[in-house]
C-alpha positions as a printed Julia matrix, in Angstrom:
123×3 Matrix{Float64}:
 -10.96  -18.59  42.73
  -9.99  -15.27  44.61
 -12.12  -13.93  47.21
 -13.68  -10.73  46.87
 -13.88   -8.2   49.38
 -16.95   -5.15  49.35
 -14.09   -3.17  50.74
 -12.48   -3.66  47.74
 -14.87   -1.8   45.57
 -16.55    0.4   48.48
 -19.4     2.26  46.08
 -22.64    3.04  47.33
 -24.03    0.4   45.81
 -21.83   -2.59  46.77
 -21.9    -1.34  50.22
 -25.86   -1.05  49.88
 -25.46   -5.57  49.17
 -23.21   -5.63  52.42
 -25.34   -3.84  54.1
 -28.86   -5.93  52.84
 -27.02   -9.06  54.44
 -26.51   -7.28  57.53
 -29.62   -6.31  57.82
 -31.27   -9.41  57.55
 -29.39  -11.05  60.04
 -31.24   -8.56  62.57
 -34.25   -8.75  60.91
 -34.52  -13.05  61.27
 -33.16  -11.77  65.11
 -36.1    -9.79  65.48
 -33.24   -6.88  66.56
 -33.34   -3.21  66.19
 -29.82   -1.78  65.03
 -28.1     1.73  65.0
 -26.3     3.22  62.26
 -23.13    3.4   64.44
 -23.65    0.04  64.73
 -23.81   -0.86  60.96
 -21.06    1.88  60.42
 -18.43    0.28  62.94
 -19.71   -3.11  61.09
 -18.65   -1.5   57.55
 -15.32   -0.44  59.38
 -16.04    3.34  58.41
 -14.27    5.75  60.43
 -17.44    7.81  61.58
 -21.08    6.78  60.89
 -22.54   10.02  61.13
 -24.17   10.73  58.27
 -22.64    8.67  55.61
 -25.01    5.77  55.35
 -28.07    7.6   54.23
 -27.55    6.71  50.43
 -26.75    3.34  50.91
 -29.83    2.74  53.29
 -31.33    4.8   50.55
 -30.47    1.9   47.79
 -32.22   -0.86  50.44
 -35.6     1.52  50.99
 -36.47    1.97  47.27
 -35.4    -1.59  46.33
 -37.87   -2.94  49.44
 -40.42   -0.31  48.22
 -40.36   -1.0   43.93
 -40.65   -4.82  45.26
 -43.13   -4.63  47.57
 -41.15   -5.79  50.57
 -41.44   -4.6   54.46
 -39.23   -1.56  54.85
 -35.75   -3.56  55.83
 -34.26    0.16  56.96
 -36.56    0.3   59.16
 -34.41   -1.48  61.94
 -31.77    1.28  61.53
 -32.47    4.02  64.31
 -29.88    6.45  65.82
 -27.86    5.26  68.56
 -28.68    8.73  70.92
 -32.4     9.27  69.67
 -33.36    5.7   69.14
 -35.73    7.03  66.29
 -35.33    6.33  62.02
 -33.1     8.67  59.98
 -34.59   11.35  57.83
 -35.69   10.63  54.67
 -37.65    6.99  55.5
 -40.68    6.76  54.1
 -43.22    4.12  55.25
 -47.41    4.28  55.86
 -47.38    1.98  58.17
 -47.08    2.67  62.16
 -43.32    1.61  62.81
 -44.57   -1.07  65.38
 -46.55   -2.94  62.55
 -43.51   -1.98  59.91
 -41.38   -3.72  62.2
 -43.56   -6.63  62.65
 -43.62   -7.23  58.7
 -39.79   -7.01  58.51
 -39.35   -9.54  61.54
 -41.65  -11.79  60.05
 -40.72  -12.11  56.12
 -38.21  -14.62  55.26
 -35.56  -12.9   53.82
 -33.27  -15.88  53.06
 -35.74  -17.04  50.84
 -34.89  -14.23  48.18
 -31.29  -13.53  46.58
 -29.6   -10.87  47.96
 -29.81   -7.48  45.51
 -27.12   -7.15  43.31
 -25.66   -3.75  42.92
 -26.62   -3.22  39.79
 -29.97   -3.98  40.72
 -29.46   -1.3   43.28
 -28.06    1.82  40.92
 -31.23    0.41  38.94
 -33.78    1.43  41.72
 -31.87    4.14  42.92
 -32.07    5.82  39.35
 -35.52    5.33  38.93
 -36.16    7.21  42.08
 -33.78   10.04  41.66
C-alpha cells in the first residue's frame, strides 16, 4: 500500500480534512491556535489570507451538522481575534467551551467530498 500525502493533492478541500485533524488536536487540548500557526503546519509559504476557504469548508460542515464551531480556535496571530467571515450566535467564550468539550474522535473525520458537498450548498 503507498502512502498518501494531502500535499500531494493540495485542493481546498483535501487541505480542509488536514486541517479538521489539526484542529481537533487543539480542540481535545483545550488550545486556541493562529492561522500562521496552522499555515506554517500546512508548510504554506505565507498564511496570510489563504486559509479562509478551507476554514470555510470546516464552518459550514460544523454548522449543516450541528457541531460547535471547530474554526472557532483559529484567531490571528497580531489581533488575537476570529477571521472575517465566522459566523456563530453564541458568545465566543461559550463557543469555545462547546468545541473544548465535544469529543471529536468519536466522529470520522470529513471526507473531501463531503466538504465540496457543504461548501456547494452554501455558495
Amino acid at each position: 500500500m503507498n502512502l498518501r500525502y494531502f500535499s500531494n493533492k493540495p485542493n481546498l478541500e483535501t487541505r480542509a480534512a488536514q486541517i479538521w485533524q489539526i484542529l481537533i488536536g487543539f480542540a481535545y487540548n483545550r488550545q486556541i491556535t493562529t492561522y500562521k500557526k496552522i499555515a506554517n503546519i500546512l508548510d504554506y509559504n505565507n498564511g496570510a489570507g489563504v486559509l479562509n476557504r478551507q476554514l470555510g469548508h470546516i464552518m459550514y460542515f460544523c454548522k449543516e451538522n450541528n457541531l460547535p464551531p471547530l474554526t472557532i480556535l483559529v484567531v490571528n496571530s497580531e489581533t488575537g481575534i476570529l477571521g472575517d467571515g465566522f459566523e456563530t450566535d453564541l458568545d465566543l467564550g461559550r463557543a469555545r467551551e462547546k468545541v473544548f468539550g465535544y469529543n471529536w474522535f468519536s466522529i470520522f473525520t470529513p471526507s473531501a467530498l463531503e466538504f465540496s458537498e457543504i461548501w456547494k450548498s452554501y455558495k
